[in-house]
N, C-alpha and C positions, 0 to 999 in steps of 0.2 A: 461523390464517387462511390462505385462498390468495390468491395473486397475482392483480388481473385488471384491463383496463382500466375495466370498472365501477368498482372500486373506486378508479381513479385520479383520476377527473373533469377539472377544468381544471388539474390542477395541470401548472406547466410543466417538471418533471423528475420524474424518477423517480431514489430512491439506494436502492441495493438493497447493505447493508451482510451483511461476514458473517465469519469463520474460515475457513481453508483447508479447502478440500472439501464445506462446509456445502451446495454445489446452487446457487449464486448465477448460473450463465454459465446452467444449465438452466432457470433463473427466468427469467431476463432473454430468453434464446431466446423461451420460449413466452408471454413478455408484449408483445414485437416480432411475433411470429405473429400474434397476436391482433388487437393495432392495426393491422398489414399487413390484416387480413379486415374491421377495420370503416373502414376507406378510410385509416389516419394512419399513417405514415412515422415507425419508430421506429431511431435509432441507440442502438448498446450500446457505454457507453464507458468507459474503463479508469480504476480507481481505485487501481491495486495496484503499489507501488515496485519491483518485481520484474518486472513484466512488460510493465513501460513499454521496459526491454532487448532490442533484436533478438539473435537467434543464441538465445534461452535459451528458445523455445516449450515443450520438454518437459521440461525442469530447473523452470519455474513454470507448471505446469499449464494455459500459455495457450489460448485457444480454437484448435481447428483449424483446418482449410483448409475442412471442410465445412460445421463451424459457423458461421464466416466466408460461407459462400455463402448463408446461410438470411437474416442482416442485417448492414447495414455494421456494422463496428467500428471504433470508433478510437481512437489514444494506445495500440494493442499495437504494442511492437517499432518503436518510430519514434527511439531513442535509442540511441545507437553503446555497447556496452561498454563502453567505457574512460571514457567520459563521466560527469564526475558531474551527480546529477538530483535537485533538493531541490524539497519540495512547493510553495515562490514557482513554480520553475519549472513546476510541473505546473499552478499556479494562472493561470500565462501563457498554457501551452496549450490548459486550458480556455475562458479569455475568450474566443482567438478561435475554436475550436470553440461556444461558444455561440452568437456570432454566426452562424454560420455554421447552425449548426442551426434557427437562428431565420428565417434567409433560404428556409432548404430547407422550412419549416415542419415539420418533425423532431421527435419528442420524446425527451431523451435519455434514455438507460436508465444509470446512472452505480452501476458495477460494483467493488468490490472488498475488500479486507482490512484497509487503510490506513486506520487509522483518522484520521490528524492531515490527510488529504487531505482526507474527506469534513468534518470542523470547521473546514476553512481555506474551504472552498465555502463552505460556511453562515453562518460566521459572521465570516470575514473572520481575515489573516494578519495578525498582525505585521511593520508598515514598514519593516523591520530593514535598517540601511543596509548596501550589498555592503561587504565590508573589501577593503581594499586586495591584490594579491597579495604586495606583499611581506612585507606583515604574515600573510596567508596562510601564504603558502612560512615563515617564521622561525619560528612555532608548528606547524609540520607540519615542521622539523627538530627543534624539541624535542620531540614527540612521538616522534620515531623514537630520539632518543638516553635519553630520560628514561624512558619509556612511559608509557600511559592512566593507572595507577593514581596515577603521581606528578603527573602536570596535573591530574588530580579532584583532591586533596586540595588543590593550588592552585586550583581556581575555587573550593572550598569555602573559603580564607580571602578570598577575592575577591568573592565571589557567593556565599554560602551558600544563597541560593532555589532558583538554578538546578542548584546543584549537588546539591540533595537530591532534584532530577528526573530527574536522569541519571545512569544510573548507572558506574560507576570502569570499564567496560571500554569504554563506548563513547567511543571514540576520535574519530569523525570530532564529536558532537556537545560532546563536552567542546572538541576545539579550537574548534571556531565560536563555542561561548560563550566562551571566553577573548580569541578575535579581535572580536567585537562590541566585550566591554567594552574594551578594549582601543583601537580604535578610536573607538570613542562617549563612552567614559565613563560608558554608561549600563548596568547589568547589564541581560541580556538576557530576565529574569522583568519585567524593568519596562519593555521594551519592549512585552512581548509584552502585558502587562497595560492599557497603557495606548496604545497606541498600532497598535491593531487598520487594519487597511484594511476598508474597507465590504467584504461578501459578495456574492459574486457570484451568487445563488441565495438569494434568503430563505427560512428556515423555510416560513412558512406558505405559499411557491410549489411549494412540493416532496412528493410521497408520501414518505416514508421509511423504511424497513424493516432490520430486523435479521435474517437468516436464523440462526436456533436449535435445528438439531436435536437429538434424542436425544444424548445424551452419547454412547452406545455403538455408535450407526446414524453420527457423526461420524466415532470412533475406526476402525468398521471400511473406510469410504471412504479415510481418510487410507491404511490397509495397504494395500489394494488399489490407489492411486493410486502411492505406491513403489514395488510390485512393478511395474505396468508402463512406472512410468518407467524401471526398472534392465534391464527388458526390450528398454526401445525405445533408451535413449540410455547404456547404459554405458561405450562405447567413448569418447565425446565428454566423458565427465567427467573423465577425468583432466585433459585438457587447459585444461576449463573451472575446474578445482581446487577441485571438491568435497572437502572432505577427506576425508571419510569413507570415499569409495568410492577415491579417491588412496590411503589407507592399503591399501585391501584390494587394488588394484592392485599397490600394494607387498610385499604379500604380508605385512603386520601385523594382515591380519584377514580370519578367512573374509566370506563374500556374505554369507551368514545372517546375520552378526554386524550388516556393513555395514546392511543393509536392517533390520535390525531396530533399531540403532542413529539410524538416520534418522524410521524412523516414530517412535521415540520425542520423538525431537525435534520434527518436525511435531504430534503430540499435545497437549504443553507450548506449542505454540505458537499453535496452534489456542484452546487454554485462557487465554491470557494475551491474545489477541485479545477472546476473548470478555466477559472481565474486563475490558478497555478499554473497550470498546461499552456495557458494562452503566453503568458509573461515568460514563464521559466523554458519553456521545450520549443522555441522557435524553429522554422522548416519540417516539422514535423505536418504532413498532410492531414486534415480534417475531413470526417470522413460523417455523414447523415447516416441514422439509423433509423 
């Protein structure tokens, strides 16, 4: 099916889910077009843990300056790099963008990859109390002395739920669940299970969509989106510590290798998105691009 504001009606957002390069910024353009020509004020706004990052526009495929001129956007690049930014937080900046959308009479256009963003909209986060810094900072030294793999196999005698959700490399999410329980006393799967915060966007308020193209019309976007990223911005990765292209900076791998290397990885990742959306966002319409 295609995108259009017929098919939207009263609903009062739009979530246009998707995989990297799936067509999702080009949807959401020409569905703001659209509402701009039948008189309604549409904002396009960021769903994607990556490009919530200022400084990183052509490292995370951000919309442009031009595309930027066609309709507002917002939540790109409003968060300093060094900054950490977890989906409560992005669920804060939403609230008061809704409001705010709500004032301007706006409909938003709610854009991106993340999928744990767009489930935290709909269906409401996890009350999950902040931990302390100091209990912070003391599990983010054992991390660094111990590594990921040895604190998973501690949240799994600790937390055996959470821990068969996460897997042994991810570090920043293994220490958070050992800092909740830790804190709480309460594992962080039972947090999340039972102690949901109301949604800020219900289901039935919302169109929602999953963009699904061809498997092999995906694959060759993602090549073609590498290549002109390694075009436009290769000088600025080393410093930004890409590794991949940092290695070939260093002279441990040809270009070819680098770019070819990267798209593979965007691929696998594109696929493991998609795998998420399918399992995790049920009733959500699938939309070809």
């Amino acid at each position: 099916m295609e995108l259009s504001i017929a098919g939207i009606g009263a609903s009062r957002a739009v979530l246009i889910a998707g995989p990297t390069a799936s067509g999702k910024s080009t949807a959401a353009l020409s569905l703001a077009g659209e509402a701009a020509r039948h008189g309604r004020a549409a904002w396009i706004v960021n769903a994607d843990s990556m490009q919530v990052y200022e400084g990183l526009r052509v490292l995370t495929a951000r919309p442009d300056k031009a595309d930027e001129a066609r309709a507002p956007h917002r939540l790109y690049g409003h968060v300093p790099a060094g900054m950490r930014y977890s989906a409560g937080a992005w669920l804060r900046d939403m609230a008061e963008l809704l409001s705010a959308a709500q004032a301007a009479e706006a409909l938003p256009i709610v854009i991106g990859g993340t999928g744990l963003y767009f489930k935290a909209l709909t269906e409401g986060l996890a009350a999950v109390p902040a931990v302390p810094a100091a209990l912070q900072n003391r599990w983010s030294d054992r991390l660094a002395e111990e590594g990921a793999a040895r604190l998973h196999a501690l949240l799994a005698e600790r937390d055996p739920e959470t821990a068969s959700a996460v897997r042994p490399a991810d570090a920043q999410r293994i220490q958070r669940a050992l800092g909740v329980l830790e804190a709480t006393g309460i594992p962080l799967a039972e947090w999340r299970r039972t102690r949901n915060a109301a949604p800020l966007i219900r289901i039935e308020d919302a169109a929602r969509f999953v963009m699904e193209p061809d498997r092999a019309v995906l694959y060759r976007r993602i090549d073609e989106r590498v290549e002109r990223m390694v075009a436009e911005s290769l000088p600025a990765m080393k410093a930004i510590g890409v590794a991949v292209f940092a290695a070939h900076l260093r002279g441990e791998a040809s270009l070819a290798e680098a770019v070819e290397r990267t798209a593979r990885d965007s691929r696998r990742y594109a696929k493991r998105q998609l795998t998420w959306f399918r399992h995790q966002m049920p009733g959500w319409q699938s939309v070809t691009a």
